[in-house]
C-alpha positions in Angstrom: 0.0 0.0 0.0 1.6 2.7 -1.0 0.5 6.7 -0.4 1.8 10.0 -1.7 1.8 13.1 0.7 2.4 16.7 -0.7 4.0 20.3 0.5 4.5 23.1 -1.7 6.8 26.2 -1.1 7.2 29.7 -2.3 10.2 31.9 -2.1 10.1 35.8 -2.9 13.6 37.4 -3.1 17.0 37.0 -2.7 17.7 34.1 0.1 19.1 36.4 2.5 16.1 39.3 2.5 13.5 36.9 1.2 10.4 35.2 3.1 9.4 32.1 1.3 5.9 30.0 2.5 4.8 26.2 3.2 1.9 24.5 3.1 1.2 20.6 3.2 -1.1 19.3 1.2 -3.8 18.4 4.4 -3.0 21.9 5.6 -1.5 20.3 8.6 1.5 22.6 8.2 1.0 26.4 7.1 4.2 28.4 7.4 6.5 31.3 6.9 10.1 30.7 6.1 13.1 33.0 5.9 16.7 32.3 6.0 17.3 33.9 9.3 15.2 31.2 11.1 16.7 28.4 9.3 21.2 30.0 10.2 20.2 32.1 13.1 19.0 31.1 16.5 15.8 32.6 16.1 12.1 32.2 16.4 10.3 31.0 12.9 9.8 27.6 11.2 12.6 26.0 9.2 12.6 23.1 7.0 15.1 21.4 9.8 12.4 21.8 11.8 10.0 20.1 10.0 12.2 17.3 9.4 12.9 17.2 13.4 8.7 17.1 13.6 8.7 14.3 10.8 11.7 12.1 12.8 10.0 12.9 16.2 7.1 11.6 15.3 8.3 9.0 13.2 10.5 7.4 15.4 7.9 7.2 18.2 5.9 5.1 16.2 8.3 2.8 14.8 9.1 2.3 18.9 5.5 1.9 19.5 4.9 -0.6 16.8 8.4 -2.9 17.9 7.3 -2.5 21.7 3.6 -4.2 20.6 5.2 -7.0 18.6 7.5 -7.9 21.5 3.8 -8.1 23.7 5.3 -4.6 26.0 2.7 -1.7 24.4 3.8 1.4 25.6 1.8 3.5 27.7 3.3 6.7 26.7 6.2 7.6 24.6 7.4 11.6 24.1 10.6 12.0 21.9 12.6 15.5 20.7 14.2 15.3 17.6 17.4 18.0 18.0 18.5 18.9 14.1 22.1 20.8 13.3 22.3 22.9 10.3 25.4 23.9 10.0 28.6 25.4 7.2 30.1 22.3 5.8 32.8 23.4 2.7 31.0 26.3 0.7 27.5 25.6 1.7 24.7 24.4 4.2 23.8 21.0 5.3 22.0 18.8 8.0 24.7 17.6 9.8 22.8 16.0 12.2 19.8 14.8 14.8 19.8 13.6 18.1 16.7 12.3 18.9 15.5 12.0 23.1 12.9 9.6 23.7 11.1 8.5 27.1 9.1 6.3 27.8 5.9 4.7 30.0 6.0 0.7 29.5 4.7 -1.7 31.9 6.7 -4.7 32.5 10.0 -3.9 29.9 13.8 -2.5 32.0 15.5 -0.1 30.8 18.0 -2.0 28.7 15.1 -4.0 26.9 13.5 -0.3 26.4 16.6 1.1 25.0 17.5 -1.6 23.2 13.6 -0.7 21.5 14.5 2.4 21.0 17.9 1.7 18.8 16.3 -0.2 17.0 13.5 2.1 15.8 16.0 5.0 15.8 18.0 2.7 13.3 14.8 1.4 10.8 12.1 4.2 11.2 11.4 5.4 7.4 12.7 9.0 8.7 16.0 7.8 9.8 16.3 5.6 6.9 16.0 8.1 4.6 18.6 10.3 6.3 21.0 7.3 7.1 24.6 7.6 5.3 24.0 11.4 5.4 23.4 12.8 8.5 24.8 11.2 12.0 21.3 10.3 14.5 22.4 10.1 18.1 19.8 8.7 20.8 19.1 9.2 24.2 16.7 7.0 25.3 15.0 5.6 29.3 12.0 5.0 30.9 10.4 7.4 33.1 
């Protein structure tokens, strides 16, 4: 089964003065870009952010799904996914994400659960499609 999502972006100007806008398709997402967001620390939506959001989320359910198969659903599980954008040679790139995951699961220790959590950090589709280009580090324990 496969399915298609969509996003689609503007940019007006020159990439240093210039505000650019994204949508998804559902409307899930509706947001204003500009550079300084994306190289600065400052407030304002990035598409490093949105990939953090996608491997967040992403990761948390591969976690959820493995902890089910092995008969230990989670109660709860919160993750952060930390992106770096940063100068590499002449340009920009994703360097890399560190995600932080905790979790609530009856009846698994804290090895088993981080054991879990490697392994969906290491086969979620998010991190999958990043792997070989960006380094994922995890941080991951009950409570």
């Amino acid at each position: 089964m496969a399915t298609e999502k969509t996003a689609t972006a503007t940019w007006e100007g020159d990439l240093v003065h210039g505000t650019g806008h994204v949508t998804t398709g559902t409307g899930s997402v509706d947001a204003d870009m500009r550079w300084a967001a994306r190289a600065e620390d400052v407030e304002g939506a990035s598409p490093e952010e949105l990939i953090a959001a996608a491997h967040a989320t992403c990761v948390c359910m591969a976690l959820s799904a493995g902890l089910a198969r092995a008969e230990t659903p989670p109660t709860r599980l919160e993750s952060e996914a930390r992106t770096t954008f940063d100068k590499v040679g002449e340009g920009f790139a994703l360097t890399k994400v560190h995600l932080t995951i905790r979790g609530e699961v009856d009846g698994l220790d804290e090895e088993g659960f981080r054991r879990a959590a490697e392994d969906a950090k290491d086969n979620c589709p998010v991190s999958k499609a990043l792997a070989g280009n960006v380094r994922i580090t995890l941080d991951a324990s009950l409570g």
